[in-house]
N, C-alpha and C positions, 0 to 999 in steps of 0.2 A: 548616496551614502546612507546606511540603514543604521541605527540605535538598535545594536542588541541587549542583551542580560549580562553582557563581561562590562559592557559601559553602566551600564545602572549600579552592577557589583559594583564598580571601583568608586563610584560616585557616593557611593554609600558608606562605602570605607572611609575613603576621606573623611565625611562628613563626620562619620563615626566617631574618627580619630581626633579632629577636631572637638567635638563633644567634652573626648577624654582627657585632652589636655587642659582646655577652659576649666572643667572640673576639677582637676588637680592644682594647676598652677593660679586658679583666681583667687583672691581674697576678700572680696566683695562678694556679698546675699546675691546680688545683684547679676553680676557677673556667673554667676555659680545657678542661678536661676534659667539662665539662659544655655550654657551649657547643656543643664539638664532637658531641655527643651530641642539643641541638637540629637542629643542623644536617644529623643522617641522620634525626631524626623529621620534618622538614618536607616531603621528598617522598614519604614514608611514608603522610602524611595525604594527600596528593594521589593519591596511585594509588588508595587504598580509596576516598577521596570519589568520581572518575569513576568507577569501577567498578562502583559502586552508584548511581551518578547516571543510569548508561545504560540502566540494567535490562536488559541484554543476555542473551546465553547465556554471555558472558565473566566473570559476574558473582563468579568463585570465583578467577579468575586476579588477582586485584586482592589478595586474601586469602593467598594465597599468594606472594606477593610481600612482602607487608606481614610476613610471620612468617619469611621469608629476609632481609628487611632487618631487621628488629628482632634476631634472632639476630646476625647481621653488625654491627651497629651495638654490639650489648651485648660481645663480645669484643672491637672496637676501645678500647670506654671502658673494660673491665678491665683491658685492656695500658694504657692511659696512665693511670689510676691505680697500678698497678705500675712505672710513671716515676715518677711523681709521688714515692711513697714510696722508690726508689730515690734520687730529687734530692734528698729530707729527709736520708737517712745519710748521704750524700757531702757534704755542702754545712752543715749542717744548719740550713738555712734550705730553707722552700719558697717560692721566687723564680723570675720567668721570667731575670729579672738574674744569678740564680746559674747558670746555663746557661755565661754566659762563661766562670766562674771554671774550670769542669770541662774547658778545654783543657789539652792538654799531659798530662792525668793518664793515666798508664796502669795 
């Protein structure tokens, strides 16, 4: 049984979708942090899947992309956990609600 590019697609949808939903439906920093963090692993999975699906001579450019996204993605989610704990001291609640409250503060 072979892994082509239609399993990596779907996998990556999913994943995707996933993402999308956590986003939408979390109400937790928290929660919403990690989401966003599905959301750069999904086409993450898709570049290395085709890439290795083609067996090409490109077959390293797919790998290298994957380890500049996953670095990029990993400093994205430690800056919004850094909100995250940021909105706990000011607020001290972690709320996506407490966002309103912090107008006005300077």
């Amino acid at each position: 049984m072979t892994i082509g590019g239609e399993q990596f697609e779907v996998l990556s949808a999913v994943i995707f979708a996933i993402g999308v939903y956590g986003l939408l439906a979390r109400r937790h920093p928290l929660g919403v942090a990690i989401a966003i963090g599905l959301l750069f692993a999904a086409p993450v999975i898709a570049i290395v899947g085709f890439t290795h699906a083609e067996q090409g001579p490109t077959i390293g450019i797919g790998d290298g992309l994957a380890a500049f996204a996953i670095v990029a993605g990993s400093c994205i989610c430690s800056l919004a956990f850094t909100l995250v704990v940021l909105l706990w001291r000011r607020t001290e609640r972690a709320d996506i609600d407490a966002l309103g409250d912090l107008e006005g503060e300077g």
